[in-house]
Residue frames as a rotation matrix with the C-alpha (Angstrom) as fourth column:
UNK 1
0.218 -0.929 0.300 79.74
0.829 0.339 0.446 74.41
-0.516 0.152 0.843 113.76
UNK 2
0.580 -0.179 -0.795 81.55
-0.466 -0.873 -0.144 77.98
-0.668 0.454 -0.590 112.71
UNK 3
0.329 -0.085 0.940 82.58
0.888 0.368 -0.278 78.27
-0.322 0.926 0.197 108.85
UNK 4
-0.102 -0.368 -0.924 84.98
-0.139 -0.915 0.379 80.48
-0.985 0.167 0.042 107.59
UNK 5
0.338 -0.126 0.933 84.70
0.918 0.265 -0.297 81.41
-0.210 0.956 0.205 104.04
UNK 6
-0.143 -0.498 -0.855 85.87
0.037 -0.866 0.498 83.96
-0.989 0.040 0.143 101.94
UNK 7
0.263 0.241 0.934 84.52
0.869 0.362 -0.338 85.79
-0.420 0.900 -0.114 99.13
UNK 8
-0.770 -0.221 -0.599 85.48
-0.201 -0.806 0.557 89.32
-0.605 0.549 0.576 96.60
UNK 9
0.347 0.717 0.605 82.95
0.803 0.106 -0.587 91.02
-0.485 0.689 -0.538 94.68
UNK 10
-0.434 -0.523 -0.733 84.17
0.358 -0.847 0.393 93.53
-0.827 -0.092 0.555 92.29
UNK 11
0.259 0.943 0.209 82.04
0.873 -0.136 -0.467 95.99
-0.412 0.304 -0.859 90.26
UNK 12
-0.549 -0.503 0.667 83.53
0.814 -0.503 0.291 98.32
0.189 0.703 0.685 87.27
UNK 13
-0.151 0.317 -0.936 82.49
0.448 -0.822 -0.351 102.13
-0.881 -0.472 -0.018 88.11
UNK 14
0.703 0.507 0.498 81.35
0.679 -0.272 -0.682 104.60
-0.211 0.818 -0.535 85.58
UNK 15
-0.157 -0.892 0.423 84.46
0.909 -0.298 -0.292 106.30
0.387 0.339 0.858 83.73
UNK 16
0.174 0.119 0.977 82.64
0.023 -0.993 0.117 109.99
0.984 0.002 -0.176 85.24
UNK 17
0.852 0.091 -0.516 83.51
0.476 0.275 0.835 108.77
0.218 -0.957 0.191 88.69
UNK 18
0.630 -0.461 0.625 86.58
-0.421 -0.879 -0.224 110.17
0.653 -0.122 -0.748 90.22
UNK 19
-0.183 -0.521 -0.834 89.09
0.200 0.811 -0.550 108.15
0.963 -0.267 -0.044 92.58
UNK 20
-0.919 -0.274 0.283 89.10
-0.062 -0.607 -0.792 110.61
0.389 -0.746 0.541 95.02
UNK 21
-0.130 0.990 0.056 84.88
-0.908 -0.142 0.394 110.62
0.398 0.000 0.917 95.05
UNK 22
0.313 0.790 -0.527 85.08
-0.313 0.610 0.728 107.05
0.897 -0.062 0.438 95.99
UNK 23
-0.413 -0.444 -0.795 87.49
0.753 0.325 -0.573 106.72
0.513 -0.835 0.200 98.48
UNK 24
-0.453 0.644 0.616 85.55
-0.869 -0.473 -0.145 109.91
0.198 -0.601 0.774 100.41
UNK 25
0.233 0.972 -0.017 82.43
-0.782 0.198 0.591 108.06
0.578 -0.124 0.807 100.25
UNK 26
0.123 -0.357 -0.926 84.32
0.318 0.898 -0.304 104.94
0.940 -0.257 0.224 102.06
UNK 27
-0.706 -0.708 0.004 85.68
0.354 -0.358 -0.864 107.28
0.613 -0.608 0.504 104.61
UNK 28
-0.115 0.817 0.566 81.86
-0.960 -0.237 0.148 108.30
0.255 -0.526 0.811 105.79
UNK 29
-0.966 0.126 -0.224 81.86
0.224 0.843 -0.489 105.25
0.128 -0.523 -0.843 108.47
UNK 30
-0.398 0.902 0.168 78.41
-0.242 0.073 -0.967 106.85
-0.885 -0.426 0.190 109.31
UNK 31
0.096 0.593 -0.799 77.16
-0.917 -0.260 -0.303 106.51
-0.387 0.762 0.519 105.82
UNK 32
-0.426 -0.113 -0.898 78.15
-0.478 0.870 0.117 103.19
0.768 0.479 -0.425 105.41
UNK 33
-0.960 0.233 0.154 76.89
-0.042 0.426 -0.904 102.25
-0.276 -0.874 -0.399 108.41
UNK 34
-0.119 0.967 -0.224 73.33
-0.404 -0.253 -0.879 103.72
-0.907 -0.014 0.421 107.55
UNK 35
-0.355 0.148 -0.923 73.10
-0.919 0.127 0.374 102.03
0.172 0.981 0.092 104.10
UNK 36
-0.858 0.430 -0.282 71.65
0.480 0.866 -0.138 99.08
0.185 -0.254 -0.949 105.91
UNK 37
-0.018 0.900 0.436 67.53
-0.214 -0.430 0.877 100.18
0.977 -0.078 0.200 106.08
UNK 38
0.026 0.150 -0.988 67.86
0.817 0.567 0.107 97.86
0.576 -0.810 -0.108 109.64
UNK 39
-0.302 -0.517 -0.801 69.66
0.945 -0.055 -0.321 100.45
0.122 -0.854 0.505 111.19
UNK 40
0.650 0.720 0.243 68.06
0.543 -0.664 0.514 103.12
0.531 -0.203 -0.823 113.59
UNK 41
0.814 -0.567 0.125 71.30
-0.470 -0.515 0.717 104.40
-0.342 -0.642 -0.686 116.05
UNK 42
0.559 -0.825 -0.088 74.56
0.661 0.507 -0.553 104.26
0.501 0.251 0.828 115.48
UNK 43
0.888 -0.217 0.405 77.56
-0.279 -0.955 0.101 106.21
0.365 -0.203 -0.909 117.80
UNK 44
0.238 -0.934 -0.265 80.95
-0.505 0.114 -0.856 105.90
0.830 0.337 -0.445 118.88
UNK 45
0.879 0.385 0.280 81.73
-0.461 0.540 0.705 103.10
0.121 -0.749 0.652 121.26
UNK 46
-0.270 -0.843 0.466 85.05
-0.878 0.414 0.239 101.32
-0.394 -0.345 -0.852 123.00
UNK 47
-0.285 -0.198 -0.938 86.42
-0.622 0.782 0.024 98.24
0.729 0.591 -0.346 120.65
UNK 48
0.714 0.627 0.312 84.78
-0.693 0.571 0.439 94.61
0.097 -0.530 0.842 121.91
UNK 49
0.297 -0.505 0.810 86.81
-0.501 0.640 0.583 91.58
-0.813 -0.579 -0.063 123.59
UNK 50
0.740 0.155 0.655 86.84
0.439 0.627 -0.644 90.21
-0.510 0.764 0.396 120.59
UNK 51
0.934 -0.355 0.047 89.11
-0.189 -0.600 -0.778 92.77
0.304 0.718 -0.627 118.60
UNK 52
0.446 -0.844 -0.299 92.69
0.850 0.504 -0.156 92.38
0.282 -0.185 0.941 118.41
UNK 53
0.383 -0.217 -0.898 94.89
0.600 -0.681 0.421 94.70
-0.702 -0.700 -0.131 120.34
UNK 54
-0.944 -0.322 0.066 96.18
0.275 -0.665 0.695 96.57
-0.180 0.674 0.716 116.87
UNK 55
-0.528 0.686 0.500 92.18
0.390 -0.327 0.861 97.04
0.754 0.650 -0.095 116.03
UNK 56
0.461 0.458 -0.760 91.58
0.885 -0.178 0.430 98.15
0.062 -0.871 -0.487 119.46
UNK 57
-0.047 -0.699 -0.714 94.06
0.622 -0.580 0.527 100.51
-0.782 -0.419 0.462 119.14
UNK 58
-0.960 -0.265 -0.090 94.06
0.104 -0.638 0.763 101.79
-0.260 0.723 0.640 115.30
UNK 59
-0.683 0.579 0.445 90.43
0.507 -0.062 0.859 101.19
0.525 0.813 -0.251 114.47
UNK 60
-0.662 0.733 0.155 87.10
-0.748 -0.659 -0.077 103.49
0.045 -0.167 0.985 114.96
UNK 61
-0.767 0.561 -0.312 84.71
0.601 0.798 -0.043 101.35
0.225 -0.221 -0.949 116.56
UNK 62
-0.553 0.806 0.211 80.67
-0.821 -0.570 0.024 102.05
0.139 -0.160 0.977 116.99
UNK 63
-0.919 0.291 0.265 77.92
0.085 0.805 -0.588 100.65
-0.384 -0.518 -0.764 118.45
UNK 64
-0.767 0.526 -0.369 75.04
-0.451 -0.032 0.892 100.08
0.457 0.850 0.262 115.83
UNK 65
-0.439 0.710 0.550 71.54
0.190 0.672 -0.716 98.93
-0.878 -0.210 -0.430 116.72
UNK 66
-0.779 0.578 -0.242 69.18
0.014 0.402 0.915 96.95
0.627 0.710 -0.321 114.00
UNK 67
-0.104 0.923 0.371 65.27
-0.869 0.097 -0.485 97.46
-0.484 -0.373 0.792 114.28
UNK 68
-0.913 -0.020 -0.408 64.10
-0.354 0.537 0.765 94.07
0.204 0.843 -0.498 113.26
UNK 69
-0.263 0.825 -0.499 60.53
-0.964 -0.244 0.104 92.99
-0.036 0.509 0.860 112.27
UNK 70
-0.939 -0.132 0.316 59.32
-0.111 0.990 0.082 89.55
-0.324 0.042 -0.945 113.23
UNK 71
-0.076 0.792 0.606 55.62
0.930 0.275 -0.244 89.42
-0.360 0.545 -0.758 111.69
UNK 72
-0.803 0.026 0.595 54.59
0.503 -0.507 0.700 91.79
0.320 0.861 0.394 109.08
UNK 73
0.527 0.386 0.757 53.23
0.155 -0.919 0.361 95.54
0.836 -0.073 -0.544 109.41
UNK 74
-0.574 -0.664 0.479 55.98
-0.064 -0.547 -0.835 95.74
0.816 -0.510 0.271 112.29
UNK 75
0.673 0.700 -0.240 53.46
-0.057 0.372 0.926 93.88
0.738 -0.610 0.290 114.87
UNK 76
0.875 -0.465 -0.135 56.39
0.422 0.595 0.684 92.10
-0.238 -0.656 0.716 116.49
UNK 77
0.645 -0.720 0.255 59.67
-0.455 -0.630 -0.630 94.35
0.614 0.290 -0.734 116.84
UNK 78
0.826 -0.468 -0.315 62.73
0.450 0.208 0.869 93.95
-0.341 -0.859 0.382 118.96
UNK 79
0.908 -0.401 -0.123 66.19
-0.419 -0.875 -0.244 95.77
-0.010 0.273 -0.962 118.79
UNK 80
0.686 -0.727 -0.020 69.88
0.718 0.672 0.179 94.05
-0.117 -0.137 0.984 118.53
UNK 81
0.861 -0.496 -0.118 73.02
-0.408 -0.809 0.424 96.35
-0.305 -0.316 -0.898 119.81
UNK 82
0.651 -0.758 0.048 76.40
0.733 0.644 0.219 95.05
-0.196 -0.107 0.975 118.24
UNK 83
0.563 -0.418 -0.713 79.70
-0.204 -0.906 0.370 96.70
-0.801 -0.063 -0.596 117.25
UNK 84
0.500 -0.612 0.613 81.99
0.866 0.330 -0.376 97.27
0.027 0.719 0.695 114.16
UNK 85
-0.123 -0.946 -0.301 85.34
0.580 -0.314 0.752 98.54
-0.806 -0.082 0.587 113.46
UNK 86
0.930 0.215 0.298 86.09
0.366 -0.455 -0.812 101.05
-0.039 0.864 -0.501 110.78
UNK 87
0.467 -0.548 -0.694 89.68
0.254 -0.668 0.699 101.89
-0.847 -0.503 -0.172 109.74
UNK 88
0.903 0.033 -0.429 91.10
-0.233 -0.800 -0.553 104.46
-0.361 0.599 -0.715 106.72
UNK 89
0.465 -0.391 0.794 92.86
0.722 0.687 -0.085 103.34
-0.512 0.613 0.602 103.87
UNK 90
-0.736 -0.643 -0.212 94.80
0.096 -0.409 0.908 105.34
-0.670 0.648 0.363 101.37
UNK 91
-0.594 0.424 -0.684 92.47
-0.794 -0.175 0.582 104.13
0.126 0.889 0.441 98.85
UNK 92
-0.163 0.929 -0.331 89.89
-0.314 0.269 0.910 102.46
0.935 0.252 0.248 100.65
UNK 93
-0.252 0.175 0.952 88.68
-0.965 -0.113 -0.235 101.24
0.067 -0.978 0.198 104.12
UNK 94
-0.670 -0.202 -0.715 88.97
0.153 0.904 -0.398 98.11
0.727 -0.376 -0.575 106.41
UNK 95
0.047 0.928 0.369 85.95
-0.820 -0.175 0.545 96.76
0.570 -0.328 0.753 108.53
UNK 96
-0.771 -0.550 -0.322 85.19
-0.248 0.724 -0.643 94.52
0.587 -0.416 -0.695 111.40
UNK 97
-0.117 0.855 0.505 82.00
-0.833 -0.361 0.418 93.87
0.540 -0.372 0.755 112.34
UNK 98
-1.000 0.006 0.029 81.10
-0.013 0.772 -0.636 91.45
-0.026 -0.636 -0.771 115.35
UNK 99
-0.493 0.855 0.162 77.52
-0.799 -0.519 0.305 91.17
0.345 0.021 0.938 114.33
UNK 100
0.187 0.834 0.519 74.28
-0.964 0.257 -0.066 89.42
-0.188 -0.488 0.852 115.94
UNK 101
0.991 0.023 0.128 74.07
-0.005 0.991 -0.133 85.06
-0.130 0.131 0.983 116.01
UNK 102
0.584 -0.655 0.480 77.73
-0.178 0.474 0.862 85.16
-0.792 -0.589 0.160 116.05
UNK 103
0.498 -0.453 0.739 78.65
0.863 0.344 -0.371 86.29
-0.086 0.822 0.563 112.78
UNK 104
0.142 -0.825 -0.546 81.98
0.293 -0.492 0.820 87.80
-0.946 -0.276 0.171 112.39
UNK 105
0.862 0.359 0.358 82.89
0.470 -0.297 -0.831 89.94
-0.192 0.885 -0.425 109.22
UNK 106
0.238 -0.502 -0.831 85.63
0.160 -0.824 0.543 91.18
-0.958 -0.263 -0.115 108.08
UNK 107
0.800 0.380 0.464 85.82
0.584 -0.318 -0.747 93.65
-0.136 0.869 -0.476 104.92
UNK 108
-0.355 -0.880 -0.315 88.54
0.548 -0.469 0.693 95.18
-0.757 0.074 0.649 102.76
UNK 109
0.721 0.413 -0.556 86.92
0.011 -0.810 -0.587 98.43
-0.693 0.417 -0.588 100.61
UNK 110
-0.400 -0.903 0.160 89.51
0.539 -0.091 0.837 98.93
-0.741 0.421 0.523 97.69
UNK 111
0.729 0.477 -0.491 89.35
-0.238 -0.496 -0.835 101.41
-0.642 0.725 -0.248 94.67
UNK 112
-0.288 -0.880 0.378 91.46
0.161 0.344 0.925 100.15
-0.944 0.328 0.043 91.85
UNK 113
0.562 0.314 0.765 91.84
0.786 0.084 -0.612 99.96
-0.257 0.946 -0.200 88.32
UNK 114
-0.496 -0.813 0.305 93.38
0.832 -0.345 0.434 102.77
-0.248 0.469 0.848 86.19
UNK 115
0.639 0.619 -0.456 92.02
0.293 -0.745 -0.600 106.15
-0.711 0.250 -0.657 84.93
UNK 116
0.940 -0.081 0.332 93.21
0.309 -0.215 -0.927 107.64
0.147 0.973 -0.177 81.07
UNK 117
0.314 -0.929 0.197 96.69
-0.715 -0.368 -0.594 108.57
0.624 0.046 -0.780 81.06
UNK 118
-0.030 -0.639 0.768 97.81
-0.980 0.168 0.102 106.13
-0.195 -0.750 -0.632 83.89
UNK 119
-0.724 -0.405 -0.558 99.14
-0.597 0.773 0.214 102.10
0.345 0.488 -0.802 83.52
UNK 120
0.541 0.633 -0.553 96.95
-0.579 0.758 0.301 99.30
0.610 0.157 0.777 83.42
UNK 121
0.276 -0.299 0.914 97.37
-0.860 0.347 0.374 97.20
-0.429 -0.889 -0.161 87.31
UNK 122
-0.863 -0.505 0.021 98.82
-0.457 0.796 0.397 93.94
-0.217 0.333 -0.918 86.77
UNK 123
0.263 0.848 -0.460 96.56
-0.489 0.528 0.694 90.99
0.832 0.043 0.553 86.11
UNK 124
-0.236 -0.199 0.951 95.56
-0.941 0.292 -0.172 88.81
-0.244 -0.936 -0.256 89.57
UNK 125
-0.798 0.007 -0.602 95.33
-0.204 0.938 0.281 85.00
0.567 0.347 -0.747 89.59
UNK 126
-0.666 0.729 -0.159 91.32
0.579 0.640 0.506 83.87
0.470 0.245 -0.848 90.27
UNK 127
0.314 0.818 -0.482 89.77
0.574 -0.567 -0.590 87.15
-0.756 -0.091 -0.648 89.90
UNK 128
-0.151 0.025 0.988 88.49
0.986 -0.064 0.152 88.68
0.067 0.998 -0.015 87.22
UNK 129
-0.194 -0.107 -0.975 89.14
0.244 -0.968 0.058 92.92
-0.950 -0.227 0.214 87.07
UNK 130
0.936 0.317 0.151 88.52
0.322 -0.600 -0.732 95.06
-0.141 0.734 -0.664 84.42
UNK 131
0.268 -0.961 -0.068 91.20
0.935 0.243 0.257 95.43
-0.231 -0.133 0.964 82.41
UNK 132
-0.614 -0.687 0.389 90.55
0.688 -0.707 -0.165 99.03
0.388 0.166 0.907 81.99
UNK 133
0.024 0.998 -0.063 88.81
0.052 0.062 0.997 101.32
0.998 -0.027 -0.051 84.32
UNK 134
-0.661 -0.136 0.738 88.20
-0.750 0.139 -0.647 102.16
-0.015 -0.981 -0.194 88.22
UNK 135
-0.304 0.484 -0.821 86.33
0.147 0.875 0.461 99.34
0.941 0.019 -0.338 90.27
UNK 136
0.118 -0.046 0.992 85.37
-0.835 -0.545 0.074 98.78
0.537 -0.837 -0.102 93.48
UNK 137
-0.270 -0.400 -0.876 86.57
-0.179 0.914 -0.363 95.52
0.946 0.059 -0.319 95.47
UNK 138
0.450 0.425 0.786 84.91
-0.892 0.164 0.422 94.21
0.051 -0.890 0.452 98.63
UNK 139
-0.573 -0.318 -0.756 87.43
0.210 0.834 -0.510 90.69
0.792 -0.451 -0.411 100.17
UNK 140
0.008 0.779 0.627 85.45
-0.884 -0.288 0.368 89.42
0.468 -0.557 0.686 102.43
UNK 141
-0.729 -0.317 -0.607 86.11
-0.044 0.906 -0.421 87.25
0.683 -0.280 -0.675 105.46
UNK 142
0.356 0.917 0.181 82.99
-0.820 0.213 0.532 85.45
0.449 -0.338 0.827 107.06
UNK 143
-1.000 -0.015 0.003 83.12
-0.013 0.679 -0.734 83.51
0.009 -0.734 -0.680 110.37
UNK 144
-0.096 0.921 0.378 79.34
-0.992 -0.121 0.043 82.00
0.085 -0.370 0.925 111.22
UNK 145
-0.356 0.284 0.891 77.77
-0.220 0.901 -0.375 78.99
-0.908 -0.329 -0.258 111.88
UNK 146
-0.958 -0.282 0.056 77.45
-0.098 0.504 0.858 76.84
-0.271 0.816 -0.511 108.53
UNK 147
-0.274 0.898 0.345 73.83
0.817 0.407 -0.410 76.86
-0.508 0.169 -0.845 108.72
UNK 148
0.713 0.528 -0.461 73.79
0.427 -0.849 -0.312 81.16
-0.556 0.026 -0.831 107.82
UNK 149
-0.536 -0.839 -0.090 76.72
0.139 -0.193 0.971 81.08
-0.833 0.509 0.220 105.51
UNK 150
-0.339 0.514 0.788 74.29
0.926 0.331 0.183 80.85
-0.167 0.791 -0.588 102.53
UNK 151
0.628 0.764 0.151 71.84
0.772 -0.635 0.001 83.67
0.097 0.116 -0.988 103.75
UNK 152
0.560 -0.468 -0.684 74.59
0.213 -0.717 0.664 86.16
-0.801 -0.517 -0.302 105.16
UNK 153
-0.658 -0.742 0.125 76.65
0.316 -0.121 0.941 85.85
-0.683 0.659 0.315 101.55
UNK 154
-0.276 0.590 0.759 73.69
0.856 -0.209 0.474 86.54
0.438 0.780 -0.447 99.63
UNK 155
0.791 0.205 -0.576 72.76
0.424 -0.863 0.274 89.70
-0.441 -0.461 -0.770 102.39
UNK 156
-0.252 -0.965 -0.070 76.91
0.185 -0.119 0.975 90.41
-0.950 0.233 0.209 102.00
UNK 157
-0.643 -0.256 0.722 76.28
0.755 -0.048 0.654 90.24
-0.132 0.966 0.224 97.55
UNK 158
0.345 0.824 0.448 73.18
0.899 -0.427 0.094 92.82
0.269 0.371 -0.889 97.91
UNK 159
0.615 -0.337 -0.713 74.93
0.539 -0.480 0.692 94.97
-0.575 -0.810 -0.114 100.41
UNK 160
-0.400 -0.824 -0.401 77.75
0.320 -0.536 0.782 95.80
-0.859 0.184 0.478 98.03
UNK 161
-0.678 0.154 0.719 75.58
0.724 -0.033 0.689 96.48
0.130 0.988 -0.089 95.22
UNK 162
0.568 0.767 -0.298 73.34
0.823 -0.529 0.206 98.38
0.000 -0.362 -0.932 97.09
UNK 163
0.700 -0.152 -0.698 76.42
-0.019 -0.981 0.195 100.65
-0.714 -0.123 -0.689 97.93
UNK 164
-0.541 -0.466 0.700 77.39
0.628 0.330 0.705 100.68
-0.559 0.821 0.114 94.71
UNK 165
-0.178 0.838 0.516 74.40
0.875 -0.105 0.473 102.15
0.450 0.535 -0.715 93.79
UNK 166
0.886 0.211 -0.413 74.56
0.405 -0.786 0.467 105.01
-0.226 -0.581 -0.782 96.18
UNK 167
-0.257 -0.922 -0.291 78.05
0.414 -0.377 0.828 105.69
-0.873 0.092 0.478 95.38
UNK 168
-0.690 -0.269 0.672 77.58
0.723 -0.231 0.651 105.95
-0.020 0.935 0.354 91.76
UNK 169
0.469 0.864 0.184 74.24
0.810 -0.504 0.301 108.39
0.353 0.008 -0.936 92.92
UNK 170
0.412 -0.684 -0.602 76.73
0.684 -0.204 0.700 110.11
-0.602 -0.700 0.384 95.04
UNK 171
-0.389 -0.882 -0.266 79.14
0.424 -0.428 0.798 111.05
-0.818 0.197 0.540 92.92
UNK 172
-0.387 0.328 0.862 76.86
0.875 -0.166 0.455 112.10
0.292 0.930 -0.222 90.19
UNK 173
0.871 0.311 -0.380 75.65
0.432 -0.854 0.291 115.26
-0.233 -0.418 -0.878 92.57
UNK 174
0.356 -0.675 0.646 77.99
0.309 -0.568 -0.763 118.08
0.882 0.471 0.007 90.87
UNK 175
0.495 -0.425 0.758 78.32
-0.753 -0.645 0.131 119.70
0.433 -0.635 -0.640 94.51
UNK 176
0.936 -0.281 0.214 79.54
0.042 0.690 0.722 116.10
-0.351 -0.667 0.658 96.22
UNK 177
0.579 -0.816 -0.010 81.93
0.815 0.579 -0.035 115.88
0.034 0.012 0.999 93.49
UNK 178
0.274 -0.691 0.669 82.99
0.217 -0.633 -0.743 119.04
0.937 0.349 -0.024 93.67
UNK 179
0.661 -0.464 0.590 83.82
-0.741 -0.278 0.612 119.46
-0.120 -0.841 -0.527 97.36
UNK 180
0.784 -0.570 0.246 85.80
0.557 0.821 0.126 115.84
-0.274 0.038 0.961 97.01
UNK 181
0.206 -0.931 0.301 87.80
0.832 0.004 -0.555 117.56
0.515 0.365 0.775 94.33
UNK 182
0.539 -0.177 0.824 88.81
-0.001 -0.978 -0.209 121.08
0.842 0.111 -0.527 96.49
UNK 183
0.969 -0.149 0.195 90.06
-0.232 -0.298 0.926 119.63
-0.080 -0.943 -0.323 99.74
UNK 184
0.437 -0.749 0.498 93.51
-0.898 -0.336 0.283 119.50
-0.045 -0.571 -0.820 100.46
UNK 185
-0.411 -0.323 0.853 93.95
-0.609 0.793 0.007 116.52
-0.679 -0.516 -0.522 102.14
UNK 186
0.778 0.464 0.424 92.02
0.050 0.627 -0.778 114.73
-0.626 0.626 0.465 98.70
UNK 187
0.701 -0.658 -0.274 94.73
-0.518 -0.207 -0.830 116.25
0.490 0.724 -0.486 96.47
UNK 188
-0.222 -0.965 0.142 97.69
-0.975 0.219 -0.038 114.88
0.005 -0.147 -0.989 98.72
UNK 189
0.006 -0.017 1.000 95.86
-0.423 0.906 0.018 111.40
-0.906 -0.423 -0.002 98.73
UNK 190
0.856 0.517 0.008 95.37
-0.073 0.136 -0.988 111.35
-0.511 0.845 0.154 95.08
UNK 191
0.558 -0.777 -0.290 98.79
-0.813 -0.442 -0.381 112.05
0.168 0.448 -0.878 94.80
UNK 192
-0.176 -0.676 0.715 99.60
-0.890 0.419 0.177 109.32
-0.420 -0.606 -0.676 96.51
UNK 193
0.476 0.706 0.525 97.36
-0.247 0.680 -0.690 106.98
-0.844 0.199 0.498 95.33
UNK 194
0.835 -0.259 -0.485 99.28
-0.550 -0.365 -0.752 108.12
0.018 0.894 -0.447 91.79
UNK 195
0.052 -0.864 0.501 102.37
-0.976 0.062 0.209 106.72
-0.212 -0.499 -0.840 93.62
UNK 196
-0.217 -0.086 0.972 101.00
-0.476 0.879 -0.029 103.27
-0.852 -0.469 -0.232 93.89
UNK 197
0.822 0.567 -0.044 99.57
-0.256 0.299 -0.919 103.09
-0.508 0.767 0.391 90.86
UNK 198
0.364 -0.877 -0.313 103.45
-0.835 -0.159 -0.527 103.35
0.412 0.453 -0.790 89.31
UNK 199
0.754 0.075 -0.652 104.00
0.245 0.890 0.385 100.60
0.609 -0.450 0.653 91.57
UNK 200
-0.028 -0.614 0.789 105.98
-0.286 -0.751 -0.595 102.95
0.958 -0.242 -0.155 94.22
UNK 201
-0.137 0.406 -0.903 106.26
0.618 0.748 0.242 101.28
0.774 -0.525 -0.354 97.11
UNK 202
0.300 0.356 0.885 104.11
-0.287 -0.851 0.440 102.94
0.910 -0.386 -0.153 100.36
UNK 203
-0.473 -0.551 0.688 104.68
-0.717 -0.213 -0.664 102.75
0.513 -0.807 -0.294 103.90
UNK 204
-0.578 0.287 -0.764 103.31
0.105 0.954 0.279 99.74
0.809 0.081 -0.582 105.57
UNK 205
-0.147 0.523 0.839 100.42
-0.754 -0.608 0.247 100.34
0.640 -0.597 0.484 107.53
UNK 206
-0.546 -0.360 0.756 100.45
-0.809 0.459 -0.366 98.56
-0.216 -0.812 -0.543 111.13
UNK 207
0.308 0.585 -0.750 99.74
-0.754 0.631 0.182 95.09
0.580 0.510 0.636 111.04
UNK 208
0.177 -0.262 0.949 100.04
-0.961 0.163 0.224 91.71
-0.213 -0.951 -0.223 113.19
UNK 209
0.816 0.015 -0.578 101.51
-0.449 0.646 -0.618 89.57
0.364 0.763 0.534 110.65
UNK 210
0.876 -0.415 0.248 103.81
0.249 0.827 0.505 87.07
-0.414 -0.380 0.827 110.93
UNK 211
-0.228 -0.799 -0.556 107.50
-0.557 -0.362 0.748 87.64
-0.799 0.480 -0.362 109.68
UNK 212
-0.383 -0.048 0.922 106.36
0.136 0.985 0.108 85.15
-0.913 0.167 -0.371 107.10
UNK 213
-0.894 0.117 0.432 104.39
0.329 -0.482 0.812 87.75
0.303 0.868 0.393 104.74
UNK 214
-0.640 0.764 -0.079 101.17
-0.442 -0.450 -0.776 89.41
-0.629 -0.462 0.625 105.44
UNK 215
-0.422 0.657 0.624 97.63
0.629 0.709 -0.320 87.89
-0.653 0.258 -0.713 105.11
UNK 216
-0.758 0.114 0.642 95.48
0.540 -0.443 0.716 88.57
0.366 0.889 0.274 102.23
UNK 217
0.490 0.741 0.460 93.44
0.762 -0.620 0.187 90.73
0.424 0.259 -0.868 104.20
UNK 218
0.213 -0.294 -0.932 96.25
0.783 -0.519 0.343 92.82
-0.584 -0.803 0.120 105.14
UNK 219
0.848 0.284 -0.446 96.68
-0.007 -0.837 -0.547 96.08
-0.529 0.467 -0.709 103.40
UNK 220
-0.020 -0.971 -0.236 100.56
-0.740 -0.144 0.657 95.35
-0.673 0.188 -0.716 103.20
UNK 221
0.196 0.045 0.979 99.71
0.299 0.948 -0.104 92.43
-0.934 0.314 0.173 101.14
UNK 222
-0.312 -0.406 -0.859 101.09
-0.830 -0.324 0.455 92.55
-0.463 0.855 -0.236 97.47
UNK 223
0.866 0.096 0.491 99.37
0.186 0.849 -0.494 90.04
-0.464 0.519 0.718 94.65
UNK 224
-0.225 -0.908 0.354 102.82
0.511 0.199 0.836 89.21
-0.829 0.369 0.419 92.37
UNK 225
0.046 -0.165 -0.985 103.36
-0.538 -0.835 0.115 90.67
-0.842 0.525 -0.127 89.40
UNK 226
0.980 0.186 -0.069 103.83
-0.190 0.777 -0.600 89.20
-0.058 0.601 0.797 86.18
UNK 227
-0.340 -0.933 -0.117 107.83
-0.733 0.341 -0.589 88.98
0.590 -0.114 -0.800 86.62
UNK 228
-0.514 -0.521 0.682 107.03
-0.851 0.206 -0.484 87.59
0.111 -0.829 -0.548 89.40
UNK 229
0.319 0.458 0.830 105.08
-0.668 0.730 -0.146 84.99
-0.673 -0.508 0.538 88.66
């Protein structure tokens, strides 16, 4: 029997971080890809039957194989080919993986929070943000069979802490963050980013909501304000 669940982990950054430093590191689909130890190949591949025709169309899709290890010292191997989606946020990145036993993933990347001089985001109703400070935010929708919901959220809580942990290694290399901060195309997203933070409203990036409002894992989604609630 398949179980959807849905979970958000979100993990205060270190004040020497940079906005711009983490949304890069989001944007390196191969590097996120390779932060699993499993994986041995990873290259660009046409979007699976599964994908909806807007993520066929807008997202970067690869085909990833996992070496996995059924008795210890790597006696008993075998390989597993699957495929995930990868598409570029403003200020973070959206994922789709279709991944072995029928579990289905999908991930929203966010960088939020505030940096010195700029306003404190609203507050959100049942999650808990730093109320000053960048973060990083991982929503997470999980399709599997109910028996691997357990193990696959507890893979899913190491995962983001793992890259956490590379990010914050990352961005501590003086030469990473300096290229981040010299390109172009970082300065006009920062700028933007600056935009939203004011609460400026951005163009809506494509989406296959309903006229009804857009799901929370759509980028166009908006949590209320306090007027508004």
């Amino acid at each position: 029997m398949e179980k959807t669940s849905h979970l958000t982990n979100v993990t205060p950054l270190p004040g020497s971080i940079a906005r711009e430093v983490v949304v890069r590191f989001l944007h390196d689909h191969v590097g996120m890809i390779e932060l699993n130890p499993l994986v041995i190949q990873q290259e660009p591949t046409s979007p699976p039957p599964g994908a909806t025709e807007e993520e066929q169309r807008v997202m970067k899709w690869y085909a990833i194989t996992d070496e996995i290890s059924y008795l210890p010292g790597g006696w008993a191997k075998s390989e597993v080919t699957y495929k995930g989606g990868f598409y570029d946020l403003d200020y973070g990145l959206q994922t789709h993986v279709f991944a072995p036993a029928g579990v289905e993933i999908k991930g929203m990347w966010k960088v939020g929070g505030n940096t010195p001089g700029e306003p404190a985001q609203p507050a959100e109703l049942g999650v808990e943000l730093p109320k000053d400070g960048l973060y990083l935010r991982e929503d997470v929708e999980l399709k599997c069979n109910f028996l691997l919901t357990r193990f696959v959220k507890k893979n899913l809580k190491k995962s983001h802490q793992k890259l956490v942990d590379e990010l914050i290694e990352k961005a501590n290399n003086h030469q990473y963050a300096q290229e981040t901060g010299s390109s172009d195309d970082t300065a006009h997203r920062s700028a933007t980013l600056s935009q939203s933070l004011d609460q400026k409203p951005l163009p809506e990036e494509p989406c296959s909501c309903s006229g009804s409002g857009h799901d929370v894992m759509c980028p166009n989604y908006s949590w209320p304000t306090t007027r508004e609630r």
